[in-house]
LOKETOR-914883 format. One record per residue (C-alpha): residue in three letters; chain; x, y, z. Coordinates in steps of 0.02 Angstrom, whole numbers, padded with zeros to 5 digits. Example, Ala and Ser with C-alpha at 12.3 -4.5 7.8 and 13.67 -1.06 7.14 Angstrom:
# LOKETOR-914883
  lumza  vexlo      c1      c2      c3
    Ala      A   00615  -00225   00390
    Ser      A   00684  -00053   00357
# end
This chain:
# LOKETOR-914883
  lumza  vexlo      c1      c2      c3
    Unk      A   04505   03981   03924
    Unk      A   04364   04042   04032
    Unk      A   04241   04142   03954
    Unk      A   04121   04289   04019
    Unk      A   03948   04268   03974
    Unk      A   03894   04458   04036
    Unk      A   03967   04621   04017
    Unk      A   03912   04635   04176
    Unk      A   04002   04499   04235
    Unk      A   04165   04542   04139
    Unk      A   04177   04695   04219
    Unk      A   04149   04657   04380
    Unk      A   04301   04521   04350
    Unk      A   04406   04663   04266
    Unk      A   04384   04787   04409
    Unk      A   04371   04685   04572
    Unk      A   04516   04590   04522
    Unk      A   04628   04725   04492
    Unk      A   04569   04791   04671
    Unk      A   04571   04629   04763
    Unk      A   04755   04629   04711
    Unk      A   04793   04795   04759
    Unk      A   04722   04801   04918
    Unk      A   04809   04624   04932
    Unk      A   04974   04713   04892
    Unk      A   04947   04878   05017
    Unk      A   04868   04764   05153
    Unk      A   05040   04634   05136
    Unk      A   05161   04789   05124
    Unk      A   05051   04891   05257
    Unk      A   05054   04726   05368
    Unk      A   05255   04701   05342
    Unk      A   05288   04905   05386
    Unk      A   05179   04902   05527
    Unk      A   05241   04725   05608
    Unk      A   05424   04807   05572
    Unk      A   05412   04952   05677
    Unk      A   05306   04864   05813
    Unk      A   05470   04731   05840
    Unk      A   05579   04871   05836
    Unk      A   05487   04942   05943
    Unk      A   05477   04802   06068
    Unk      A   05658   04755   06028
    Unk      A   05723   04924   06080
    Unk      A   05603   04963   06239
    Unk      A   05654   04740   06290
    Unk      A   05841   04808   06281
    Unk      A   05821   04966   06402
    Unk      A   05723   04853   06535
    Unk      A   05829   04709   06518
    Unk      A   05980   04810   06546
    Unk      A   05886   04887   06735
    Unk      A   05856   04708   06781
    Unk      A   06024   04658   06744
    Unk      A   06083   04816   06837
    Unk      A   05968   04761   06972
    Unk      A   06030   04599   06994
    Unk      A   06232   04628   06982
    Unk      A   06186   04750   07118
    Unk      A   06093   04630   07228
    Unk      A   06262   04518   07199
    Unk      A   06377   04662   07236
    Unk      A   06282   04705   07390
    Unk      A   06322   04516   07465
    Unk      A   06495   04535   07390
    Unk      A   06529   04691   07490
    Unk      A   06471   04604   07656
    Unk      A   06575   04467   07614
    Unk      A   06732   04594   07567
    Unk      A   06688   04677   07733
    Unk      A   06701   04484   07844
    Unk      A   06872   04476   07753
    Unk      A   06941   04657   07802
    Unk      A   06887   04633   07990
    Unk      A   06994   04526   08035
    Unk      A   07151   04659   08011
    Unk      A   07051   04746   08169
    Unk      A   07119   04679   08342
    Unk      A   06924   04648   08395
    Unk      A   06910   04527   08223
    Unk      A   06811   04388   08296
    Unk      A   06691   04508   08393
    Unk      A   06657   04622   08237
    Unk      A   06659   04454   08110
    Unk      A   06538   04376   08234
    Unk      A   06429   04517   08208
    Unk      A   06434   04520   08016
    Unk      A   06401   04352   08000
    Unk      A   06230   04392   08090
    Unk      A   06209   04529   07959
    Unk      A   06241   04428   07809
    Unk      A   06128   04296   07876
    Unk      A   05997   04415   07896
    Unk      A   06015   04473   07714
    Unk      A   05858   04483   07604
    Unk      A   05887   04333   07475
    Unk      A   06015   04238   07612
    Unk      A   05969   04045   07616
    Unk      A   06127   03991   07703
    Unk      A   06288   04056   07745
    Unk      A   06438   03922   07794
    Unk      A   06626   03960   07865
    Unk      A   06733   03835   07837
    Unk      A   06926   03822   07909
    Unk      A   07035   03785   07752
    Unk      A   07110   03618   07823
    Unk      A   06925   03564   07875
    Unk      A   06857   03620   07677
    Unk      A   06716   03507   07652
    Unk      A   06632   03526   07823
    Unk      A   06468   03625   07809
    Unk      A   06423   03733   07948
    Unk      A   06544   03784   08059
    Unk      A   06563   03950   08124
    Unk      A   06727   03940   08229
    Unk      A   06833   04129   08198
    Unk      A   06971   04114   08076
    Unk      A   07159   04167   08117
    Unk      A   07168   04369   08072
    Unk      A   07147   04377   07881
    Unk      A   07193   04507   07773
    Unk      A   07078   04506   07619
    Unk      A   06959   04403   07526
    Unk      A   07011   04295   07356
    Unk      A   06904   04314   07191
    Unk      A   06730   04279   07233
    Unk      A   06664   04140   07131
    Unk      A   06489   04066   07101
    Unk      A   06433   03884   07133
    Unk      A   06233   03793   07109
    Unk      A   06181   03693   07228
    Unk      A   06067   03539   07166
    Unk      A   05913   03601   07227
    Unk      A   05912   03709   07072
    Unk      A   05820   03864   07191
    Unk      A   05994   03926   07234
    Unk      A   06150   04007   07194
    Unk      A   06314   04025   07305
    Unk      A   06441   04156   07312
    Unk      A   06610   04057   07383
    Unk      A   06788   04160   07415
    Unk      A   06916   04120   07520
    Unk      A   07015   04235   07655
    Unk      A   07186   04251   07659
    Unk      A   07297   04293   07791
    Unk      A   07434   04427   07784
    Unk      A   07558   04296   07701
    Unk      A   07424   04272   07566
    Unk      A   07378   04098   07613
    Unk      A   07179   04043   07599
    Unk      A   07142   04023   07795
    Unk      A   06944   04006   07804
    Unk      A   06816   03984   07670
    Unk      A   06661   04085   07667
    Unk      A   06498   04033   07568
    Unk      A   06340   04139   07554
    Unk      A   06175   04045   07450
    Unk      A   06057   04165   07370
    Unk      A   05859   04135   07311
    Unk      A   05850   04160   07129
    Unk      A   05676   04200   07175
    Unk      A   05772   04360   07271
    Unk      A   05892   04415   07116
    Unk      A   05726   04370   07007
    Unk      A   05582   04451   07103
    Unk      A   05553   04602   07010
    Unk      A   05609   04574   06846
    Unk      A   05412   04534   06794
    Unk      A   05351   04683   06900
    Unk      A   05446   04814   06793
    Unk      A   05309   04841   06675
    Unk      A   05385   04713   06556
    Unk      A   05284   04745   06383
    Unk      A   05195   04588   06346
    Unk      A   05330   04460   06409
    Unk      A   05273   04298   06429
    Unk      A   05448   04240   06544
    Unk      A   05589   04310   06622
    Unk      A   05753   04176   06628
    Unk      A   05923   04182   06706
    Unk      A   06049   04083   06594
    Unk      A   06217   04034   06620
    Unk      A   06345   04087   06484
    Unk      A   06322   03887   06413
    Unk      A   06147   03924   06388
    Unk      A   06104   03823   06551
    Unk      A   05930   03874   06639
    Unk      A   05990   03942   06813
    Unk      A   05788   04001   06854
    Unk      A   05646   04052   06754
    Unk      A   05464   04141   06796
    Unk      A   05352   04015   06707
    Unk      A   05325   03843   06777
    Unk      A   05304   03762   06605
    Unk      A   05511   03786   06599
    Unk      A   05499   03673   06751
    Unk      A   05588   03528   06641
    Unk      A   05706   03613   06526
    Unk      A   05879   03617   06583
    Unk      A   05986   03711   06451
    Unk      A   05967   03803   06301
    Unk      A   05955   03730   06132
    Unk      A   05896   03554   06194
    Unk      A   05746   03539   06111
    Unk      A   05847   03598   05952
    Unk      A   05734   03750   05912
    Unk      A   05825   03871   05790
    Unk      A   05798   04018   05889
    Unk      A   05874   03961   06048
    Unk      A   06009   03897   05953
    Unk      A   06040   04070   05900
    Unk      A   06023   04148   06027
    Unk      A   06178   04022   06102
    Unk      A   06293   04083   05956
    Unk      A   06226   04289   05985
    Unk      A   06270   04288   06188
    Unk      A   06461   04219   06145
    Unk      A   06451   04364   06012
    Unk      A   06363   04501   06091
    Unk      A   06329   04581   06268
    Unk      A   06134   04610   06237
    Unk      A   06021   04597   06094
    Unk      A   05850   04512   06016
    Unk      A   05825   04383   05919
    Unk      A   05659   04338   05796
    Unk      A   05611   04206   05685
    Unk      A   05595   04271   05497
    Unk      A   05431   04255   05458
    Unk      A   05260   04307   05417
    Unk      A   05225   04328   05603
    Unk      A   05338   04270   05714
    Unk      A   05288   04120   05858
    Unk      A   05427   04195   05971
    Unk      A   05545   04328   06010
    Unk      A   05688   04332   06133
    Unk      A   05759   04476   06221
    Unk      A   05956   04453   06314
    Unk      A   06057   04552   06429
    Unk      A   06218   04525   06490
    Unk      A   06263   04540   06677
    Unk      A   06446   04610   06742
    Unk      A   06448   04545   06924
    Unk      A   06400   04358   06850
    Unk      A   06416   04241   06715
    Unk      A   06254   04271   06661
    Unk      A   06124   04334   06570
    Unk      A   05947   04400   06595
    Unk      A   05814   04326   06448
    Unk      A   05665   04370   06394
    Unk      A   05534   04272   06298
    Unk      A   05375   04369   06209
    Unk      A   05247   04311   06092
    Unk      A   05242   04381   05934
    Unk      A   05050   04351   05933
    Unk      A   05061   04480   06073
    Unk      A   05176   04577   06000
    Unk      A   05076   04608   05848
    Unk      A   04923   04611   05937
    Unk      A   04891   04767   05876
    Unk      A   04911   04756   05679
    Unk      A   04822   04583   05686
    Unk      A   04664   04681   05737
    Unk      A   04685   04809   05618
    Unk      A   04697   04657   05491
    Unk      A   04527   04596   05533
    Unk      A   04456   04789   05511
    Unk      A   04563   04808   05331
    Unk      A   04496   04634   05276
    Unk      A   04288   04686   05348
    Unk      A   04336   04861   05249
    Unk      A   04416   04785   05084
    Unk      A   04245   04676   05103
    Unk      A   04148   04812   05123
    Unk      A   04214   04898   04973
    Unk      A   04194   04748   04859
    Unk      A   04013   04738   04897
    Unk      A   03971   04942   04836
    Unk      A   04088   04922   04693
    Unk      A   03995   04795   04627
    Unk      A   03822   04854   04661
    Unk      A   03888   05021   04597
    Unk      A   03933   04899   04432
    Unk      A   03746   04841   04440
    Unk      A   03661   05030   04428
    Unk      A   03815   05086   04311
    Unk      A   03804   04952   04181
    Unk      A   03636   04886   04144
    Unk      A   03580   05044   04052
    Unk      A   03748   05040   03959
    Unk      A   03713   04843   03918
    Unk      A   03541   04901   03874
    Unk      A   03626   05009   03742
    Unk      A   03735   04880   03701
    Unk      A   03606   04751   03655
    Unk      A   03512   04894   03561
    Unk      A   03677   04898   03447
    Unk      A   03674   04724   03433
    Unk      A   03498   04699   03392
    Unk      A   03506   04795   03242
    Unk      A   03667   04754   03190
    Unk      A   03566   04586   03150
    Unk      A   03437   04676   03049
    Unk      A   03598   04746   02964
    Unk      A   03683   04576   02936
    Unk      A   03506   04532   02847
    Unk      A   03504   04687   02745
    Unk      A   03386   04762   02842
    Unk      A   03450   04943   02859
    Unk      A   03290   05049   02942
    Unk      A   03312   05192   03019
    Unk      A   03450   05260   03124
    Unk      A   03450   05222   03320
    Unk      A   03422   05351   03437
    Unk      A   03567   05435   03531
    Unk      A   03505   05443   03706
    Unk      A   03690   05502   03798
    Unk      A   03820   05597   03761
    Unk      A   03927   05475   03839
    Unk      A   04049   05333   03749
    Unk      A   03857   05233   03719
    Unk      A   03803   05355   03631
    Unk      A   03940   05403   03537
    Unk      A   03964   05208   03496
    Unk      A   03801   05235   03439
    Unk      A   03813   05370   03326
    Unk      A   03953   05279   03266
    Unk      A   03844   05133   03223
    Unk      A   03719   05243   03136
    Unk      A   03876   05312   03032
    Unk      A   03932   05132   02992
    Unk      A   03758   05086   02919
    Unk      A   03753   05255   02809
    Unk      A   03929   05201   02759
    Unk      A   03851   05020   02720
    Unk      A   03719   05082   02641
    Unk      A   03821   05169   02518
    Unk      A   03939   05027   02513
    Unk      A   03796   04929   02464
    Unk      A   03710   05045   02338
    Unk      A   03904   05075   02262
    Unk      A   03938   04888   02242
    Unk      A   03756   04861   02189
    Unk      A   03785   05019   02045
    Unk      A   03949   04998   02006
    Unk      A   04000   04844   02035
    Unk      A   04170   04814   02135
    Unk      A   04290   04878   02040
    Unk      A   04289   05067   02045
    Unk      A   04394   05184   02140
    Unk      A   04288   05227   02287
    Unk      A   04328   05394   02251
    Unk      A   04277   05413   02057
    Unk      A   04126   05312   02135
    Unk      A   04073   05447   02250
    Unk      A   04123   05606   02101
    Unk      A   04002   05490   02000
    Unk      A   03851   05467   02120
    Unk      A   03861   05660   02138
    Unk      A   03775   05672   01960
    Unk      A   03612   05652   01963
    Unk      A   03579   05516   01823
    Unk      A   03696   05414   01897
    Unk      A   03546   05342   02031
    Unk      A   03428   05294   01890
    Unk      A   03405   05174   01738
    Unk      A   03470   05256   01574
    Unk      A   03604   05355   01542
    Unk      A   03677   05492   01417
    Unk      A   03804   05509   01280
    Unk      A   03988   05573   01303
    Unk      A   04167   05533   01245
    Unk      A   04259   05409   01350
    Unk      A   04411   05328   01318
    Unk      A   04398   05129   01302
    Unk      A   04513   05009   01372
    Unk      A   04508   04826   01328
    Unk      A   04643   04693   01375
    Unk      A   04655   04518   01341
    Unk      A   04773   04376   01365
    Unk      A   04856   04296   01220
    Unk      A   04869   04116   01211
    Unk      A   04772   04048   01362
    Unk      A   04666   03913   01264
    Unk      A   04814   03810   01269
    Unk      A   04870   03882   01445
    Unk      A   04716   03815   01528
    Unk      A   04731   03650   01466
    Unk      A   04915   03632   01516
    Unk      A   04864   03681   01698
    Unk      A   04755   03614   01855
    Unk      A   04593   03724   01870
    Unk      A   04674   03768   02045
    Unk      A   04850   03836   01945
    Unk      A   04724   03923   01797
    Unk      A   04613   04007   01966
    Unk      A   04762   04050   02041
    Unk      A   04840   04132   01881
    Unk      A   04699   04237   01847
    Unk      A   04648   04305   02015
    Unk      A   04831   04343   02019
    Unk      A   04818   04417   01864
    Unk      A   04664   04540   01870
    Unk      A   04701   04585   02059
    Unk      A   04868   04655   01983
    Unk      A   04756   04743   01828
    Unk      A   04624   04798   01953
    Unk      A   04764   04891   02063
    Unk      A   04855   04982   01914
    Unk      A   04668   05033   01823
    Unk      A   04590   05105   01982
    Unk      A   04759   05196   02042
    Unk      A   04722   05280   01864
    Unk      A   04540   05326   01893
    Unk      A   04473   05185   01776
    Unk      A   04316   05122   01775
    Unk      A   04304   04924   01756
    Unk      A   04150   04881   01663
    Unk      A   04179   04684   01646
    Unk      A   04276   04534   01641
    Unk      A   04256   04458   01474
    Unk      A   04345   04264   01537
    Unk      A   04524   04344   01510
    Unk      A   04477   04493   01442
    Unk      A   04447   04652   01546
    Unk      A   04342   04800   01481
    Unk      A   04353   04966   01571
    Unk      A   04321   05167   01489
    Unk      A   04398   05315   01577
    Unk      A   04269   05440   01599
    Unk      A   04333   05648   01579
    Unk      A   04164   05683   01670
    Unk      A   04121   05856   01583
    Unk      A   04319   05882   01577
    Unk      A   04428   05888   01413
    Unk      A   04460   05720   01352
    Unk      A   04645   05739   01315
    Unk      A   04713   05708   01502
    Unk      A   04610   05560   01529
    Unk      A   04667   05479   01350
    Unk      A   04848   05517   01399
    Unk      A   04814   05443   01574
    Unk      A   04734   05305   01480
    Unk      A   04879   05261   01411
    Unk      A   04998   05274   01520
    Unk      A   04860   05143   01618
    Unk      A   04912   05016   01485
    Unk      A   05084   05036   01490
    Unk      A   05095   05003   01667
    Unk      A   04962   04844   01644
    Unk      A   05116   04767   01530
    Unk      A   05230   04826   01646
    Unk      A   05156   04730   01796
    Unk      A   05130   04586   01682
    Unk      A   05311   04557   01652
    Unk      A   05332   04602   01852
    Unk      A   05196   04435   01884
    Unk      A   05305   04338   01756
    Unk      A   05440   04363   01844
    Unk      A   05388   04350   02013
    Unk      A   05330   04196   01990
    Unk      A   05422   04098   01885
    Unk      A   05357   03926   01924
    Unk      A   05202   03958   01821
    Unk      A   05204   03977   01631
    Unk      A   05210   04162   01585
    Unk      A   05085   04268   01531
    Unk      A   05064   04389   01368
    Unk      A   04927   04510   01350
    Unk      A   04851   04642   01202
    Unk      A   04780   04783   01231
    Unk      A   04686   04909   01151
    Unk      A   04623   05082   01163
    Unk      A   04493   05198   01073
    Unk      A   04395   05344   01114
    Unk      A   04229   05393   01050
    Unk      A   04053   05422   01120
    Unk      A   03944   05303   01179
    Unk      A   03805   05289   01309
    Unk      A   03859   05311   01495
    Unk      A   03756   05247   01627
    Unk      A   03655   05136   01711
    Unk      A   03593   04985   01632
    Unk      A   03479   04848   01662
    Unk      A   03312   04835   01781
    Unk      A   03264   04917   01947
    Unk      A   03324   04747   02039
    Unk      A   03484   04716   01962
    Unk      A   03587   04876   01865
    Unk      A   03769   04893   01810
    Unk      A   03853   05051   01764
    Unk      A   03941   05032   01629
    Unk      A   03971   05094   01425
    Unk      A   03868   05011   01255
    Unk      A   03897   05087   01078
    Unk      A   03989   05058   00933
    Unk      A   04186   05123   00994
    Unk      A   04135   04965   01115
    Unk      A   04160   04837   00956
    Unk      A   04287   04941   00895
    Unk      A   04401   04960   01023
    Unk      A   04382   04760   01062
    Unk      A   04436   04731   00873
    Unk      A   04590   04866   00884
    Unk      A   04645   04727   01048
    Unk      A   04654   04584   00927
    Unk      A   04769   04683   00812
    Unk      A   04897   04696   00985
    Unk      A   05014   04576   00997
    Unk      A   05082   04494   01147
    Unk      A   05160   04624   01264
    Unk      A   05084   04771   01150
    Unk      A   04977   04936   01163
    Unk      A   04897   04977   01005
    Unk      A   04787   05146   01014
    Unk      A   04701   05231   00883
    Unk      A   04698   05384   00788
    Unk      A   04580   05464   00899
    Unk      A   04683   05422   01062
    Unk      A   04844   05457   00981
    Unk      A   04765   05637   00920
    Unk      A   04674   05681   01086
    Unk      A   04809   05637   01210
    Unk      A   04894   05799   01269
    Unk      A   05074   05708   01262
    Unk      A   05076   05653   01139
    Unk      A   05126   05450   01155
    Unk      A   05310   05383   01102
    Unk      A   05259   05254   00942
    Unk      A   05364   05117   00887
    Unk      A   05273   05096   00767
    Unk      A   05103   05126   00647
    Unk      A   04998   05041   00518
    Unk      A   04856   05047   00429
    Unk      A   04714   04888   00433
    Unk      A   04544   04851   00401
    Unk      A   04454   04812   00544
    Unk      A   04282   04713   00547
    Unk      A   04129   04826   00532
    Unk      A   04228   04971   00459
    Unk      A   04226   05022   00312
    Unk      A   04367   05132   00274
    Unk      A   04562   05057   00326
    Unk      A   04606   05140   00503
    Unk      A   04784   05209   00566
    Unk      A   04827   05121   00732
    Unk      A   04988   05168   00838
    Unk      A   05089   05037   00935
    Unk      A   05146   05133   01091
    Unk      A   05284   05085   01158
    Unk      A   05307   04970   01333
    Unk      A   05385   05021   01470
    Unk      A   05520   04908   01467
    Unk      A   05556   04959   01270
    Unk      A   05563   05133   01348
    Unk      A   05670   05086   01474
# end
C-alpha cells in the first residue's frame, strides 16, 4: 500500500484527485451533451438540404419527362412530324442532354435514327437505364398509337454531373461528398474522386454502409452514425420520387465536432491551469499548519520521555491551534495521570482519586489519623492450586481474578492499598463524612466480591474453582502518603491493619466475617447467619465477629 511521506504531499493527493476526477466526469458528460446536440444538429439541418436536392433533382427528371410526354402527345396533332421534329431539337438542346435516340419499334436496337413515327397517342411508363460509361443516365418510354401498341421508342441520356451540379453549392454544412445511389446501394455518381473505384454500397463491408442498406429499404430519409466516442463518419439519405434513388451524404465527424474538440483542448489547458494554483495554494496553506504540526510532534517526544515542560503556545484560532490547546490539555491530563498513578497507585476510582488530591495533605509525605473501614480478602487453598497448574493457568487465574475484585471495589469507592500474592488489602475512606454509610457500603463490597467469585467459577469451568475469605474492621489508623520523595504510596498502617488481616483467616471459604465495630457502625444493619466469639492473635480480650451472609445464601 503506498504510503505518503508529507502532509503536504497527502493533501495534495487527497484534493487533486478528487478534482482530477471531477473535472474528468463534467469534461466526459460536458463532451457527450455537447457532441449530442451538435449531431442533432447536423442530422436535422443534413435532412432539410438533402430533401431540396432531392427536390431539385426529381424536378430536373420531371422537366425531361414532360418534354418527352409532350413528343408523345404531338403526334395526335395533324402537323405531328413538323411539331415532333421541332421538339426533338428542344430536348436535344436541354441543359444535362448527352444524347437523345428514336427508335421504330420493329427496328429496337438501332441507335440513332430519327425517322417520324406513325401518329401516337401517348407515352408508356418512363423507365431509367445506365449506360456503361458510368457518366450517364437514360430516361427510355415507348409511344403508343391509338390502339395502344408501342410504335417508336424514345431515349433521352442525362449528365449526372447536370442532376448533381449543385448539390455541393447549397451551403452543405461540412460535407465531405455528395452520392447518388441506386435503391441496391449501387454508386450511380459521387462528388469526390477517391469514390472513383467503389461500385456499390456495403462492398468494403463497413458497418455503417451496411446500415445504411437495411435504413433506405426501411425509411424514406434519415442519418446514420457510428456509436462512439467520436464518430469517423456520418451519413445523411434522402429519398427521390421521380427515381429509384437516393441522394447521400457523407460528413466527418472530426468536422462535425470541430467545435467541442477545441473547446476540449481549452477545458484540458483550464483543468491544467487549475491544478497548478491549487497546489501552490496547498504550498502557502499548509507549511505553517505542518509547522504546527511538527511543533505537536516534537514535544509529544519530550512527553513520551517524561519530559512534560511547559505548555505550547496557541498561535491561531484555527483547528492548529485548537489541536494545540488540545495537546496542552492532554499533557495536564498526563500529568495528573502520572502524579495519580505515581500517588495512588492504579487501582483507585479516578474519581475518589481526584475528591482525594483536593485535600491538601494528600500531595506530601505523612499523613493523619481517621476511621476507615478495612477490607482484606484472600484466597483459600491456592498453595495446592498453584502446584496443580502451569504458571500460564495460575497467571491467568489471578489476573482474572483481581481484574473481577478490582471492578466490584472501585464501583464501591474503595481504595486498593495492595496485593498481598492472593490477598488484596483495600480501606474505604468516609473522608470527614460519618462512617456508617461507608461500613455498610463496605459490606455490601464483599458480598458482591463472593458473588463474582462464584460468577468466575462458573464462567469458567475448565479451571479448578476458586474460594475466598474475607474480612472487615473499622478503626483508625494513619491515612496518607508513605514512603520517600522519589517513590510514595497512599495507603493505611496501624494496628486495625493486623487486625482486620487476622478477622480474614477466621472466614471461611465463600464467607464475610465483620466485626463488632462494622456490624455496630453500619447504618443497615447487615443480615448475620451467624456470630461467635474468638481470640484473635495480639488481642487480649475474646472478640464478637459476625458472618454476613452471601449473596447467593440471600438469594
Amino acid at each position: 500500500m503506498f504510503v505518503f511521506k508529507t502532509l503536504e504531499r497527502k493533501l495534495a493527493a487527497l484534493l487533486i484527485l478528487p478534482l482530477i476526477l471531477v473535472l474528468s466526469v463534467i469534461g466526459v458528460s460536458g463532451y457527450r451533451f455537447i457532441q449530442g446536440i451538435l449531431l442533432k444538429e447536423w442530422q436535422e439541418i443534413a435532412i432539410l438540404r438533402l430533401e431540396r436536392a432531392a427536390h431539385q433533382i426529381d424536378m430536373r427528371l420531371h422537366d425531361k419527362m414532360q418534354w418527352m410526354d409532350t413528343f408523345a402527345r404531338a403526334g395526335q396533332d395533324p402537323r405531328g412530324q413538323v411539331i415532333q421534329d421541332w421538339l426533338l431539337g428542344q430536348i436535344k438542346s436541354e441543359p444535362g442532354v448527352t444524347l437523345v435516340n428514336v427508335t421504330r419499334a420493329k427496328e429496337a436496337g438501332t441507335a440513332g435514327r430519327t425517322e417520324m413515327p406513325d401518329r401516337s397517342a401517348a407515352m408508356s411508363h418512363i423507365g431509367y437505364f445506365y449506360p456503361k460509361d458510368g457518366k450517364t443516365v437514360g430516361l427510355r418510354g415507348d409511344l403508343l398509337d391509338l390502339a395502344g401498341r408501342p410504335i417508336v421508342r424514345l431515349e433521352v441520356v442525362l449528365s449526372y454531373d447536370y442532376l448533381m451540379q449543385d448539390v455541393l453549392t447549397e451551403g452543405w454544412m461540412v460535407a465531405q461528398m455528395a452520392c447518388l445511389v441506386s435503391q441496391e446501394g449501387q454508386y450511380l455518381a459521387h462528388s469526390s474522386s477517391a469514390m472513383q473505384a467503389r461500385h456499390c454500397l456495403g462492398e468494403t463491408q463497413d458497418p455503417l454502409e451496411m446500415a445504411m442498406i437495411r435504413a433506405m429499404k426501411e425509411r424514406d430519409y434519415g442519418t446514420l452514425t457510428e456509436e462512439s466516442y467520436r464518430p469517423d463518419m456520418v451519413i445523411g439519405y434522402y429519398k427521390l420520387h421521380a427515381a429509384p434513388w437516393a441522394i447521400m451524404l457523407h460528413a466527418r465527424g472530426s468536422e462535425i465536432l470541430a467545435p467541442i474538440l477545441r473547446f476540449r483542448l481549452y477545458y484540458l489547458a483550464g483543468g491544467i491551469l487549475c491544478l497548478a494554483v491549487i497546489l501552490g495554494l496547498i504550498r502557502l496553506g499548509v507549511r505553517p499548519m505542518v509547522g504546527g504540526i511538527r511543533k505537536i510532534a516534537a514535544k509529544a517526544a519530550l512527553v513520551a520521555r517524561g519530559n512534560y515542560g511547559e505548555p505550547l503556545p496557541v498561535a491561531s484560532r484555527d483547528e492548529i491551534g485548537q489541536l494545540t490547546a488540545s495537546f496542552n490539555e492532554m499533557v495536564a491530563g498526563l500529568k495528573e495521570r502520572d502524579f495519580i498513578s505515581n500517588t495512588f497507585g492504579r487501582y483507585v476510582d479516578p474519581e475518589v482519586a481526584r475528591e482525594l488530591l483536593s485535600r491538601p495533605e494528600a500531595s506530601r509525605l505523612g499523613g493523619e489519623k481517621r476511621e476507615v473501614v478495612i477490607l482484606f480478602a484472600d484466597v483459600r487453598g491456592f498453595t495446592p492450586l498453584a502446584e496443580a497448574l502451569s504458571p500460564e493457568a495460575i497467571i491467568h487465574l489471578l489476573n482474572r481474578h483481581f481484574a473481577r475484585m478490582i471492578e466490584v471495589i472501585q464501583a464501591h469507592r474503595g481504595i486498593i492499598v495492595d496485593f498481598l500474592g492472593d490477598a488484596i488489602l483495600a480501606f474505604f475512606d468516609p473522608l470527614d463524612n460519618p462512617i456508617g454509610p461507608v461500613a455498610e457500603r463496605a459490606v455490601d463490597c464483599a458480598v458482591k466480591m463472593q458473588a463474582a467469585v462464584e460468577n468466575e467459577n462458573a464462567a469458567e469451568p475448565a479451571y479448578p474453582p476458586v474460594h475466598m475469605g474475607i474480612g472487615l474492621h473499622a478503626g483508625e489508623v494513619v491515612v496518607g502518603n508513605i514512603g520517600s520523595e522519589s517513590r510514595a504510596k497512599y495507603g493505611i498502617i496501624g494496628s486495625p491493619v493486623n487486625l482486620s488481616h487476622r478477622i480474614q483467616g477466621q472466614a471461611q471459604a465463600g464467607e464475610v466475617v465483620i466485626s463488632e465495630a462494622v456490624y455496630r457502625q453500619a447504618v443497615g444493619k447487615p443480615l448475620v447467619l451467624r456470630s461467635f466469639q474468638t481470640h484473635l492473635k495480639g488481642v487480649k480480650e475474646p472478640v464478637n465477629l459476625y458472618v454476613v451472609h452471601s449473596h447467593l445464601e440471600m438469594a
